[in-house]
C-alpha angles and dihedrals in degrees: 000000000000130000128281104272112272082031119123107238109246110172154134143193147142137228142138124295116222098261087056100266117143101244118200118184149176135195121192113180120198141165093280091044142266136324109203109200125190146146124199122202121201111203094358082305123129100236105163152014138188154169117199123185130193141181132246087269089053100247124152110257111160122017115181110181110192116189137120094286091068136261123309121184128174140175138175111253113239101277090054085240106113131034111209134159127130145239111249101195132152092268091060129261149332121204112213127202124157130163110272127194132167081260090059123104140198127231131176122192109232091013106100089176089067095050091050088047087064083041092054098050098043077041078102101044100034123075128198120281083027140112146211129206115199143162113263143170109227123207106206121212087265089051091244102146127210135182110237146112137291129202113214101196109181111216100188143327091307111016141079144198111209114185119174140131102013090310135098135195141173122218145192121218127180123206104264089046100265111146115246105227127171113249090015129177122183132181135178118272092228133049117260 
């Protein structure tokens, strides 16, 4: 189900993460690189939202988080040396800046598509049964964000451990950077 070879990957699908959560996604790529959309419900409940953006090189450049607990965005700034963004809640706002670097990640707890999106880009420099440390800022369920470090562990051909700020996932990421999900459907993003 991926696109002819040379082909920019436009699709979109839904299936289960593996804690249970409804995951609906979309990836549009384009000539600057791709957008990955989704959304995950918990108990038929909209828990989540994002946009996440990233380069030719497939590094993370715009992340946007949308739940109950309010709207986060962040973004490198131009150098690629600062990450910086805000929380935007009820009781007002919270301005973000962390130190940011090429060797930086990005993981959201509850948001498997940004964990396969990492997956996708160290795809080339990890091999199977290995693992890579990095330095990461983690956005926790409640959009609190903390500088830290994530462990990206590949199991196989297809399939990652993540393990970062007290949370751990396992995801499934095909070739061409489509998230794996059980009971998964997936469609193309334009009409034949």
């Amino acid at each position: 189900m991926t696109e002819p070879p040379g082909q920019l990957l436009r699709r979109g699908g839904r299936g289960r993460q593996a804690d249970g959560a409804l995951l609906t996604w979309s990836i549009a790529e384009g000539g600057r690189g791709r957008r990955w959309r989704a959304t995950t419900i918990v108990d038929g409940i909209l828990h989540q939202a994002l946009v996440l953006e990233t380069d030719g090189a497939r590094r993370p450049q715009r992340l946007e988080v949308a739940s109950n607990a309010g709207l986060l965005t962040l973004h490198p700034d131009h150098d690629e040396r600062e990450l910086h963004g805000n929380v935007v809640t009820p009781d007002g706002i919270r301005h973000l800046r962390f130190e940011w670097s090429a060797r930086h990640e990005l993981v959201a707890a509850g948001m498997s598509l940004v964990a396969v999106a990492g997956a996708w880009r160290l795809g080339g420099e990890v091999g199977v049964g290995e693992g890579s440390e990095r330095p990461a800022v983690v956005v926790g369920a409640d959009l609190a964000c903390v500088p830290g470090e994530v462990r990206f562990e590949r199991l196989d051909g297809r399939a990652w451990r993540v393990r970062a700020g007290g949370f751990e996932s396992v995801v499934t990421c095909e070739p061409d950077g489509r998230p794996g999900l059980d009971d998964a459907d997936e469609w193309p993003l334009e009409e034949d």
